[in-house]
Backbone bond lengths (Angstrom), bond angles and torsions (degrees), N, CA, C in turn:
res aa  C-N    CA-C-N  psi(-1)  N-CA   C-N-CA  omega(-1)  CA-C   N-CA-C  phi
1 X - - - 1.464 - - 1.528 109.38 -
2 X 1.218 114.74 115.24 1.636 115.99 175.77 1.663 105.51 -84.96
3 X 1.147 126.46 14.74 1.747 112.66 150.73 1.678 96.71 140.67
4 X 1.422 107.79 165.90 1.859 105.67 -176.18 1.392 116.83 -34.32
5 X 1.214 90.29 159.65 1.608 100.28 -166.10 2.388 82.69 -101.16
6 X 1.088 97.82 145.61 1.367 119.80 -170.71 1.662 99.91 -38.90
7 X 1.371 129.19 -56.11 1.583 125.03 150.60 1.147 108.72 -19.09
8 X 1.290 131.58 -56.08 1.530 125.79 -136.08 1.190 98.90 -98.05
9 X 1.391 114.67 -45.69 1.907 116.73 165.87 1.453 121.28 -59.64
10 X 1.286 120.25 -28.93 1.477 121.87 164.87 1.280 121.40 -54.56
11 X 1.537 102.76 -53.55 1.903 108.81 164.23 1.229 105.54 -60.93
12 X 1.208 146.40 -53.44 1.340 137.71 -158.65 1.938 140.87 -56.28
13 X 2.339 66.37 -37.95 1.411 94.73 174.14 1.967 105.66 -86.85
14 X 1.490 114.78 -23.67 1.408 105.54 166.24 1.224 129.13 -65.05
15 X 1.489 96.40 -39.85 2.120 101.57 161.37 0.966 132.58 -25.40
16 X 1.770 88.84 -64.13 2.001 111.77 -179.36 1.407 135.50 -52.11
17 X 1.636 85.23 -40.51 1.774 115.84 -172.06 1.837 93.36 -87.51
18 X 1.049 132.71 6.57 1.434 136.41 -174.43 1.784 103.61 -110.46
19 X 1.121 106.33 -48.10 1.522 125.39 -163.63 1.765 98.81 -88.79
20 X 1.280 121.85 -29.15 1.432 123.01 169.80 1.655 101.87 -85.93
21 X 0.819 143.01 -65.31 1.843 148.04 147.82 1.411 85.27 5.78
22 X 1.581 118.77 -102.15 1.340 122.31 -135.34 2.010 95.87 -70.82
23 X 1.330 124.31 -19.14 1.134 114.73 -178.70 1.792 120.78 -65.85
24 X 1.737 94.86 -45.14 1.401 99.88 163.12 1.337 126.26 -56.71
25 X 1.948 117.88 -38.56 0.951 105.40 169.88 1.561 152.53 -63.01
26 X 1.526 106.08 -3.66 1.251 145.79 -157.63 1.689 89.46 -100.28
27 X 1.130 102.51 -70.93 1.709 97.67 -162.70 2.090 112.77 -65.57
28 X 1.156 88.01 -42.39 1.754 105.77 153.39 1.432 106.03 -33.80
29 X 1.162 125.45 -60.37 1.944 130.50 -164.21 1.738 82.19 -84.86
30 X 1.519 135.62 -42.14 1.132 112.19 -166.63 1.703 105.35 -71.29
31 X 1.036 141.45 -57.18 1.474 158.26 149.34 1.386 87.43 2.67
32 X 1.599 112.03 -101.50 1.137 127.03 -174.50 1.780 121.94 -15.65
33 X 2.072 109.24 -48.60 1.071 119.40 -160.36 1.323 95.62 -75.30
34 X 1.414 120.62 -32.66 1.576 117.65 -153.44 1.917 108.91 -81.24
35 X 1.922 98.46 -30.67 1.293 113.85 -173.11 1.951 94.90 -74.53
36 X 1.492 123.41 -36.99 1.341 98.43 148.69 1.354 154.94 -65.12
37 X 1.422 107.46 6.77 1.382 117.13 -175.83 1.735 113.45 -103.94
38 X 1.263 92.59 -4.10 1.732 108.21 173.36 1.258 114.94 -118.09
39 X 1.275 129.06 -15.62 1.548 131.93 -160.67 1.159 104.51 69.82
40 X 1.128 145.92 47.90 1.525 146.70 149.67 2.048 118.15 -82.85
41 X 0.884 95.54 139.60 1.543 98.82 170.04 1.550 117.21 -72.60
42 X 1.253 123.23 110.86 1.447 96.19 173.22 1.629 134.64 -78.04
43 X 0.947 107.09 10.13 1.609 133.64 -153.51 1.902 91.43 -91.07
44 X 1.774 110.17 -24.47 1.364 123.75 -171.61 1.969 103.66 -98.18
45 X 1.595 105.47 1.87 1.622 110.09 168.21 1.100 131.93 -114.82
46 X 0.921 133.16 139.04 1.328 147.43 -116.10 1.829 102.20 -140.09
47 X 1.422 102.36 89.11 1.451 110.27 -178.21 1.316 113.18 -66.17
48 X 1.311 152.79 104.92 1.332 132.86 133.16 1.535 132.40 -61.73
49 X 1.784 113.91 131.38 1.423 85.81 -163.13 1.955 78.75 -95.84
50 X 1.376 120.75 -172.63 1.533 131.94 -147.57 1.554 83.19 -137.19
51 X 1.444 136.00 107.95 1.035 132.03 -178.52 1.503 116.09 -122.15
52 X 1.109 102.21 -3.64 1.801 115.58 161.62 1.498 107.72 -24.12
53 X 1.759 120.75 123.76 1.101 135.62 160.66 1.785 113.23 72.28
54 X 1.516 96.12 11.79 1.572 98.52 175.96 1.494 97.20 -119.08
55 X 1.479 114.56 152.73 1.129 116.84 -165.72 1.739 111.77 -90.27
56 X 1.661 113.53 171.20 0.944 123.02 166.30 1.084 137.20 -5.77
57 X 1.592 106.98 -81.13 1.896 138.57 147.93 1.427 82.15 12.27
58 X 1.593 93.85 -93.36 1.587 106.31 -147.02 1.575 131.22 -71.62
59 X 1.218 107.36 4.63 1.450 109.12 159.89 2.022 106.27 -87.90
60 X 1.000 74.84 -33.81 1.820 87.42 172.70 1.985 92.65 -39.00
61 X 1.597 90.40 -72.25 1.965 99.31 -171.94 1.941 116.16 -61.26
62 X 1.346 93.27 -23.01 1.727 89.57 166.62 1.280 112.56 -75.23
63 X 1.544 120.45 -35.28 1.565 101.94 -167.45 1.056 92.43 -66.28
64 X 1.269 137.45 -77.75 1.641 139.92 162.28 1.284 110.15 26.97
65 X 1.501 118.48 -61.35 1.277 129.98 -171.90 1.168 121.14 -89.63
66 X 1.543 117.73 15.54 1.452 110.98 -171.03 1.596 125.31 104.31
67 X 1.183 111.29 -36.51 1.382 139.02 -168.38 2.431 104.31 -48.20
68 X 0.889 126.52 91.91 1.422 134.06 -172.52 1.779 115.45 -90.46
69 X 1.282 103.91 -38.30 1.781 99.56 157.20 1.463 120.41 -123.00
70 X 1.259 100.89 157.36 1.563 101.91 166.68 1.270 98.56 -138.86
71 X 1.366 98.65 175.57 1.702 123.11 177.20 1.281 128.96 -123.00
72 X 1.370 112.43 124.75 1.716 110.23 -171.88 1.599 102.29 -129.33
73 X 1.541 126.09 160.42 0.975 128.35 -143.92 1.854 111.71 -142.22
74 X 1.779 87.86 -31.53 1.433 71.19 176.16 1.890 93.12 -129.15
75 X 1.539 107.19 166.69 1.357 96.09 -163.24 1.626 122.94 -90.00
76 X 1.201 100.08 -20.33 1.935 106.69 172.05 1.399 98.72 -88.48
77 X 1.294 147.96 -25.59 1.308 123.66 146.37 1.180 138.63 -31.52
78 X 1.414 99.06 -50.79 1.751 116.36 -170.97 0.651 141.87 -78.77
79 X 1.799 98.43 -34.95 1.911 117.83 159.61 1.246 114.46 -83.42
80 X 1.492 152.75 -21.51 1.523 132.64 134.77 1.137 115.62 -53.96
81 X 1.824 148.44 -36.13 1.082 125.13 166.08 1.766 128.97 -61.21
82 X 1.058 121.83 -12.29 1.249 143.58 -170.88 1.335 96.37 -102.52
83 X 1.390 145.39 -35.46 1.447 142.38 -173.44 1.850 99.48 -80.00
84 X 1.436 107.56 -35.17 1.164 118.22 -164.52 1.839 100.01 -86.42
85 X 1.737 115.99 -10.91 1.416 103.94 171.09 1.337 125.34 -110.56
86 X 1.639 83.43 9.08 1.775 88.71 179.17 1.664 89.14 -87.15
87 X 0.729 141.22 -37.90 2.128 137.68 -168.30 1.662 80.97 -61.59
88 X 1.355 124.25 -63.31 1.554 123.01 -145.39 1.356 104.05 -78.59
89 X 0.903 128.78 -31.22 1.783 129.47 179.65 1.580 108.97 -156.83
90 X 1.718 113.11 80.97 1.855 105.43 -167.61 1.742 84.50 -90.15
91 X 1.405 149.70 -11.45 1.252 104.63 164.32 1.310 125.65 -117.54
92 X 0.962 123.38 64.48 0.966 135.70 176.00 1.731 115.33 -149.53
93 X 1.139 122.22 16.69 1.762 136.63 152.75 1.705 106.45 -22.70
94 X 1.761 99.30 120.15 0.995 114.71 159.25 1.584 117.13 -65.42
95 X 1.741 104.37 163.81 1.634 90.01 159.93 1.844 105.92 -102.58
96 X 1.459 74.38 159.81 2.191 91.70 -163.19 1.262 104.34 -69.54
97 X 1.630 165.56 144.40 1.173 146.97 90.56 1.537 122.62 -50.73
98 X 1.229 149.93 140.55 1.443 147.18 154.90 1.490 90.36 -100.66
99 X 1.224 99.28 112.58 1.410 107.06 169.76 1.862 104.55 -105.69
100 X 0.820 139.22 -2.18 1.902 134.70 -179.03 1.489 104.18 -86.99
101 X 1.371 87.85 172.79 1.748 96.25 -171.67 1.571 94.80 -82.71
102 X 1.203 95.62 163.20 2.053 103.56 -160.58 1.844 124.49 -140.41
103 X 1.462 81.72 86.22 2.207 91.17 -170.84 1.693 83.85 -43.92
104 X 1.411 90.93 150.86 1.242 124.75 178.81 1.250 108.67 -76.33
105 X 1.540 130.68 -16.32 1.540 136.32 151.30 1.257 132.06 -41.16
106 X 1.891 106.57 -33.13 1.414 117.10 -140.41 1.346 79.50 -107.37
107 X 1.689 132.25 -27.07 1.780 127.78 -176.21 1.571 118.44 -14.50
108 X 1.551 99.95 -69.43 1.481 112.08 -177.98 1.587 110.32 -23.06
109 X 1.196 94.15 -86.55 1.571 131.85 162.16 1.723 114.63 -9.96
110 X 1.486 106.72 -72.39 1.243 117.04 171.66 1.656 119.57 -52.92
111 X 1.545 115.16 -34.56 1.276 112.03 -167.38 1.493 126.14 -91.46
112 X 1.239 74.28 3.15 2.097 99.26 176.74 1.407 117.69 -71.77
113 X 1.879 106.36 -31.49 1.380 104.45 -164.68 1.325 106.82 -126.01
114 X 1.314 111.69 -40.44 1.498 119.83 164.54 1.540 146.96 -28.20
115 X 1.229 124.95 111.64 1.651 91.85 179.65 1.515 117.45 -96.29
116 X 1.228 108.05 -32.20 1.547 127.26 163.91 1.461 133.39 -85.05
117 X 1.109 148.96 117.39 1.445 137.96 -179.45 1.690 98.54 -106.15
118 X 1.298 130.98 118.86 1.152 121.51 158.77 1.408 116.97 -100.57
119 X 1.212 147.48 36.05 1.243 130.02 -174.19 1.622 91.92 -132.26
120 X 1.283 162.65 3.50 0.998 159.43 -172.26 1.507 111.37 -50.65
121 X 1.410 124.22 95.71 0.932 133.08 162.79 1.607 129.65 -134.11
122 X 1.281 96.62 66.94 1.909 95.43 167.68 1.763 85.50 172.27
123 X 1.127 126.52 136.25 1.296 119.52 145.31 0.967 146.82 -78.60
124 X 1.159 132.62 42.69 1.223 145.47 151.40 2.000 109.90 -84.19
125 X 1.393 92.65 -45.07 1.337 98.01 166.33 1.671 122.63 -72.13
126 X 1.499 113.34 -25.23 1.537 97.93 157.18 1.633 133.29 -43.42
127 X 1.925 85.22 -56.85 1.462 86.14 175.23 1.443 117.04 -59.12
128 X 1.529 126.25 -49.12 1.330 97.78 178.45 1.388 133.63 -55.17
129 X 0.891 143.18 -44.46 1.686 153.11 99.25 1.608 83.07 56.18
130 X 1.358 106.70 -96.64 1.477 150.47 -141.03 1.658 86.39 -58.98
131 X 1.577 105.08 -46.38 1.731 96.27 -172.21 1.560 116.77 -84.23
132 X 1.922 99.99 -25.37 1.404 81.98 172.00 1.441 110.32 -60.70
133 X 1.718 135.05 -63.58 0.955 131.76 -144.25 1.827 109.86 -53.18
134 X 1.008 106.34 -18.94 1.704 120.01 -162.96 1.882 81.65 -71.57
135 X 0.973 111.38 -77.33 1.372 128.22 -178.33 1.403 112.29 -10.68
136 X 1.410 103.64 -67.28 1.699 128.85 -175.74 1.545 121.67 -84.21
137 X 1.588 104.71 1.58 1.280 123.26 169.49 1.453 94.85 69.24
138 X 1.306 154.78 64.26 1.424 146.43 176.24 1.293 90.66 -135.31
139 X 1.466 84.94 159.34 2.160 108.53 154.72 1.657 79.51 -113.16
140 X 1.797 87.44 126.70 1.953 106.24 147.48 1.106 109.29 -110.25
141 X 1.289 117.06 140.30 1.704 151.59 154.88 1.101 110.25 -45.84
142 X 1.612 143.27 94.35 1.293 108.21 179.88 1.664 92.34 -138.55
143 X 1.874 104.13 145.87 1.362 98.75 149.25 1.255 136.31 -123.48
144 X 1.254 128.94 -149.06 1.366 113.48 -162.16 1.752 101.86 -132.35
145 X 1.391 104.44 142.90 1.397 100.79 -153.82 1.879 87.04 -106.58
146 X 1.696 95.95 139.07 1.446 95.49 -171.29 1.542 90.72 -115.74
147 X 1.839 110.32 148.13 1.184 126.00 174.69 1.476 109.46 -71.31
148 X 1.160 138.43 125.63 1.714 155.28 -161.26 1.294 80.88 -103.21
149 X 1.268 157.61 -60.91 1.175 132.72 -111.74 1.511 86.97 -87.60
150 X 1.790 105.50 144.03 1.484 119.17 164.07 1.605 135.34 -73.49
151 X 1.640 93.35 -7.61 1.700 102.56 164.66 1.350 116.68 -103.17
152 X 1.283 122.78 114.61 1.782 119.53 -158.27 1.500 93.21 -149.86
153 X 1.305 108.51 118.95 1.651 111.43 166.25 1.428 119.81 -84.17
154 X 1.160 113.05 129.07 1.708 121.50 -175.01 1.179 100.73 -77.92
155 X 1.435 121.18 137.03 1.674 125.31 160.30 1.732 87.75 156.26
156 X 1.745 85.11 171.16 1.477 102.95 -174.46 1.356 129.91 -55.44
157 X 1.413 102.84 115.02 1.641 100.39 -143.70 1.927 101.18 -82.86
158 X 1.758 120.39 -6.95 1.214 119.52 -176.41 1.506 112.65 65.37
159 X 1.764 89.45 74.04 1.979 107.53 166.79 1.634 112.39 60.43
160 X 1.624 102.30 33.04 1.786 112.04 171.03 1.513 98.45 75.40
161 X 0.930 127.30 25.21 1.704 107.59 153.52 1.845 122.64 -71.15
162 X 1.042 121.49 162.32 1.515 111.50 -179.82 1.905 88.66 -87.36
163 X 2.133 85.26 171.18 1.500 101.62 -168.67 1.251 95.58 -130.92
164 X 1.223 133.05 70.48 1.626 107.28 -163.90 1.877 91.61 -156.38
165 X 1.605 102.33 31.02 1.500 109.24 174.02 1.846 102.15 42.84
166 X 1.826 92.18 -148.21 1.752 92.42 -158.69 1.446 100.87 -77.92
167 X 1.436 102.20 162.54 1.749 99.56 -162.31 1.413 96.64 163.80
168 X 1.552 117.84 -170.35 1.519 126.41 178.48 1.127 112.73 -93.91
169 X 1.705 119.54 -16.67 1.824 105.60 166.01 1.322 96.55 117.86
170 X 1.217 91.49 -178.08 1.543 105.10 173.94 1.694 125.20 108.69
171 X 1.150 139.93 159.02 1.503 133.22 168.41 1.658 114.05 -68.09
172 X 0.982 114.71 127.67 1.581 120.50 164.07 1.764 96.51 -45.11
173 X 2.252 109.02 141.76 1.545 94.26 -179.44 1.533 113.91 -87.12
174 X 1.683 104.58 -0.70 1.837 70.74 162.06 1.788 123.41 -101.29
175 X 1.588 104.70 30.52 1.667 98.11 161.30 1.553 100.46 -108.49
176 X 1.125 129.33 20.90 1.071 137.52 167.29 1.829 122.86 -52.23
177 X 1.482 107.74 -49.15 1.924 103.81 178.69 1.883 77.45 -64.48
178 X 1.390 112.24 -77.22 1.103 117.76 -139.99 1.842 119.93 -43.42
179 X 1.390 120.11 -14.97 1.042 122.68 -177.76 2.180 104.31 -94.41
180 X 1.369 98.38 -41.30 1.956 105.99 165.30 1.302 113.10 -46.38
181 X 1.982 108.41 -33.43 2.054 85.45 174.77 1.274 117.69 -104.24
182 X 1.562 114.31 24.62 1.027 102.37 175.37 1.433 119.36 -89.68
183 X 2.065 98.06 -31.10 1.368 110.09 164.75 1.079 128.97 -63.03
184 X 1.787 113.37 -11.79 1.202 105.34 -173.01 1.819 114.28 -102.21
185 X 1.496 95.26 -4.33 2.034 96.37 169.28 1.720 94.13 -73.59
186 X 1.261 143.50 -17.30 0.747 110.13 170.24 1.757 154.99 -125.89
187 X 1.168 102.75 145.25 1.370 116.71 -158.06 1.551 122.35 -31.25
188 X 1.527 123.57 -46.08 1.209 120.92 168.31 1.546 139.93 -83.13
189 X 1.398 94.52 -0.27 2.121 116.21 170.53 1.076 106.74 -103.68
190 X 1.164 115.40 141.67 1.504 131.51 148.84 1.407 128.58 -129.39
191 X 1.833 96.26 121.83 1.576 117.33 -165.81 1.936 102.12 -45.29
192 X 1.262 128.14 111.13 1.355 108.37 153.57 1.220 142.51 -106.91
193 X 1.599 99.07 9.17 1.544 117.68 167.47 1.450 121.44 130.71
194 X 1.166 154.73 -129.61 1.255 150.66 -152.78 1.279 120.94 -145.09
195 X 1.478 134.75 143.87 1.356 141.44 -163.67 1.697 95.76 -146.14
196 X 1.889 97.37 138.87 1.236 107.61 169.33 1.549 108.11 -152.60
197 X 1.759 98.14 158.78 1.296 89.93 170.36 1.904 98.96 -123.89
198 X 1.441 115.51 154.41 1.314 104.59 167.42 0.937 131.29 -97.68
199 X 1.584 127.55 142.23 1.412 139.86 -136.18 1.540 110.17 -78.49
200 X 1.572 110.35 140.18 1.479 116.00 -161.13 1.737 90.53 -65.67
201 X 1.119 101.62 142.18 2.073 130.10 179.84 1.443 98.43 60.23
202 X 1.457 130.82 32.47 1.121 139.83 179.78 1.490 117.82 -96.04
203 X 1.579 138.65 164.69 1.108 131.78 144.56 1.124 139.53 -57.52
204 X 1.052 140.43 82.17 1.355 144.50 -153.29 1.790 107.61 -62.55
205 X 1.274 127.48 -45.81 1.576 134.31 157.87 1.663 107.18 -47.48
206 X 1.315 120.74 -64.49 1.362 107.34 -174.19 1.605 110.46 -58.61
207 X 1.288 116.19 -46.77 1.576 114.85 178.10 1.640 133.91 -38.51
208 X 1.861 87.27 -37.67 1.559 102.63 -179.54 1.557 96.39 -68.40
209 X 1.759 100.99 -51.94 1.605 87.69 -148.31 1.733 108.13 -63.22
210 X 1.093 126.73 -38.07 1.488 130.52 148.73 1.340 110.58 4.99
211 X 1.698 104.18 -73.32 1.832 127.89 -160.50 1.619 106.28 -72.44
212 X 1.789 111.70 -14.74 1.581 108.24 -176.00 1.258 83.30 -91.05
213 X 1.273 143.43 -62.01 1.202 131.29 -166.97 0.776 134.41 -37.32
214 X 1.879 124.43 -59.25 1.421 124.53 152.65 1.609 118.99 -32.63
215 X 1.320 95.01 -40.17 1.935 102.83 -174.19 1.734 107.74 -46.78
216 X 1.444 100.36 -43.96 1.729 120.45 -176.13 1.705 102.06 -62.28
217 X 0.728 116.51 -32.12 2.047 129.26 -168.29 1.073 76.67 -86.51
218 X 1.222 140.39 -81.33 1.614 135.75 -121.56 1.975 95.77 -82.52
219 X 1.157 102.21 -48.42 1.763 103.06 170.64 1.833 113.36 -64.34
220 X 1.285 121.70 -5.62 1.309 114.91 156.18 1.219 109.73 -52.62
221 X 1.561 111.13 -65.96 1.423 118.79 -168.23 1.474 121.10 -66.69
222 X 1.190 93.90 -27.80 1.937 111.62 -156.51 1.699 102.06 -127.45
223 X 1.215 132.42 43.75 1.480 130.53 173.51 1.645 116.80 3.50
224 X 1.672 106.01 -71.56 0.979 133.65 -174.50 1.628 110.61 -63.49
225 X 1.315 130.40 -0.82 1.402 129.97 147.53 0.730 146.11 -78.40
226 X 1.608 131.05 56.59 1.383 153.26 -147.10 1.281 112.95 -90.95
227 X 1.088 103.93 -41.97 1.616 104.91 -170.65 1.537 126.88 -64.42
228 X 1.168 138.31 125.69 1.535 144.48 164.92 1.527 110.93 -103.06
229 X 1.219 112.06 111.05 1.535 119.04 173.08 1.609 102.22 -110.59
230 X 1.355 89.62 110.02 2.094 102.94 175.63 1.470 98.98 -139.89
231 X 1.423 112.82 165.60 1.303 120.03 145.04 1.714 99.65 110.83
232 X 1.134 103.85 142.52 1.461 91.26 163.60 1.778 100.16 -154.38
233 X 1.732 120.25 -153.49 1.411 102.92 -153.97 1.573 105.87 -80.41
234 X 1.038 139.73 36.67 1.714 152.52 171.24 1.388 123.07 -125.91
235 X 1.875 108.09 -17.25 1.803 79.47 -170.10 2.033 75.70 -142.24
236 X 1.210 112.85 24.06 1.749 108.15 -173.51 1.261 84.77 -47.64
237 X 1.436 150.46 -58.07 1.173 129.52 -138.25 1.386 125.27 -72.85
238 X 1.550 104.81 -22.47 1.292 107.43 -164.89 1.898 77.98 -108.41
239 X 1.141 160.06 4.38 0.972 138.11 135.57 1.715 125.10 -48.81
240 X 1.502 113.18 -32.28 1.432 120.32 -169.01 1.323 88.81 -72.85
241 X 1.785 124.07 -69.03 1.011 132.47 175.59 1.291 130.39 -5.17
242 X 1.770 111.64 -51.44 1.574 129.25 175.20 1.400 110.22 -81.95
243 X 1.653 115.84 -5.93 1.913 114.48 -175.80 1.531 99.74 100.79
244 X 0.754 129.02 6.71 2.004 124.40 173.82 1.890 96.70 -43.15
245 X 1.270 89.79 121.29 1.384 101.76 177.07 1.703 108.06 -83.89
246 X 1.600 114.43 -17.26 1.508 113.57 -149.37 1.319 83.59 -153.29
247 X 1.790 114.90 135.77 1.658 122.27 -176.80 1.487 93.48 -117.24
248 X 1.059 129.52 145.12 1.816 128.97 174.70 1.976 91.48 -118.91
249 X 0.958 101.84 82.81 1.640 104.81 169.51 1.598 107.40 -106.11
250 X 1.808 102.98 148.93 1.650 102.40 176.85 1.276 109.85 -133.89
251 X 1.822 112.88 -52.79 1.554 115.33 -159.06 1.578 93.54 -87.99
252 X 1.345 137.30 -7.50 1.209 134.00 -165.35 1.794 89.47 -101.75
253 X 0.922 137.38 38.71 1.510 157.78 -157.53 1.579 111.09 -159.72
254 X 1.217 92.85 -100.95 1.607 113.77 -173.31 1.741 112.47 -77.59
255 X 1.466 105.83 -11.73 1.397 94.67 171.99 1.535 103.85 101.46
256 X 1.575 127.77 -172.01 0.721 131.02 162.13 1.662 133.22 -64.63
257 X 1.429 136.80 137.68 1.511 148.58 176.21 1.347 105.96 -23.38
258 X 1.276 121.22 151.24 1.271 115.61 152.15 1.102 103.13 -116.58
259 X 1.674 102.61 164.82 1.710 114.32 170.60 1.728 102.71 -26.61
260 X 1.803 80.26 151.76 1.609 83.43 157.37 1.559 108.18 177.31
261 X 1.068 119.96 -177.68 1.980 91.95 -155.08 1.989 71.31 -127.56
């Protein structure tokens, strides 16, 4: 047998498109519940679904469902999965987030397909950023991902990299202006504000509210940096809670990972 017989893929694919349905619908009522528990609109949040290590198919069945961003993480994943969804559904293209941390190799690459970069942390990687987008003729969106964690060693961090050993990343917040003007001399990025994740055995509420705050500093300088991307499928609530403009949820969606080498 070289693979389901056309029955069997019809069910298979009704499963999928059933089991992604009720998952969205779930986190949707959670969104919704949490943006009522603050007086927030939810209509003003901004779902990303997290599609890392799931295939094609199923962004195919999210757009289907409504679904307008996703999130990808690593970059030769993303650009064959994305080559492979323009054949399967070219009008109907999500918009891209790269939400993973991002060698300064992979820039080019990234700025081809992307519309959002959230992980920007070091400038050196702006500039690459800056040259892919020139390259590919685009403006990218990008923000800058700030380190949450509350244990952070001060000292010369070497051209805005973070200092805060193993962890989720990000710029220490006081290289924070200094890395926003760098994105902002240039011509093909545009700063849209700040990304965090909260720190593993951490408070996930104190972390956010931290990341709105900076958000408040950084829109002194930078108006147009509105955006807060926090939260993912364990702590969205207390991300909404702090004002998260942008949720990066995946397995509370699609379920659990699959293999993947």
């Amino acid at each position: 047998m070289s693979g389901p017989t056309l029955p069997d893929a019809q069910a298979q694919d009704e499963a999928r498109t059933l089991e992604l349905t009720r998952g969205l619908s779930a986190v949707r009522d959670r969104i919704a519940a949490a943006c009522d528990a603050v007086g927030r609109d939810p209509a003003l949040v901004t779902l990303i679904v997290v599609t890392k290590f799931f295939p094609a198919p199923d962004l195919v069945r999210l757009l289907r469902l409504g679904v307008t961003d996703i999130g990808e993480n690593r970059d030769q994943e993303a650009a064959a999965k994305l080559d492979q969804l323009r054949a399967l559904a070219p009008q109907t293209l999500p918009r891209v987030h790269f939400i993973g941390q991002l060698q300064t190799n992979k820039a080019t690459s990234v700025a081809r397909y992307a519309d959002v970069v959230h992980s920007v942390d070091r400038q050196r990687l702006v500039r690459a950023l800056e040259r892919g987008a020139q390259a590919a003729q685009r403006t990218l969106e990008v923000l800058i991902q700030v380190n949450l964690d509350e244990q952070q060693d001060v000292g010369d961090s070497g051209n805005g990299a973070a200092r805060t050993g193993p962890g989720r990343g990000g710029v220490a917040p006081w290289e924070l202006p200094e890395v926003a003007g760098v994105v902002e001399q240039c011509p093909s990025l545009r700063l849209r504000g700040l990304m965090g994740v909260a720190p593993l055995g951490g408070q996930a509420d104190r972390a956010f509210e931290r990341l709105a705050a900076l958000s408040r500093q950084l829109q002194g300088e930078h108006p147009g940096a509105d955006v807060i991307s926090a939260g993912m499928s364990g702590d969205l609530e207390a991300a909404v809670a702090a004002g998260a403009t942008h949720l990066r949820v995946g397995s509370a969606i699609l379920g659990s990972r699959p293999p993947h080498g």
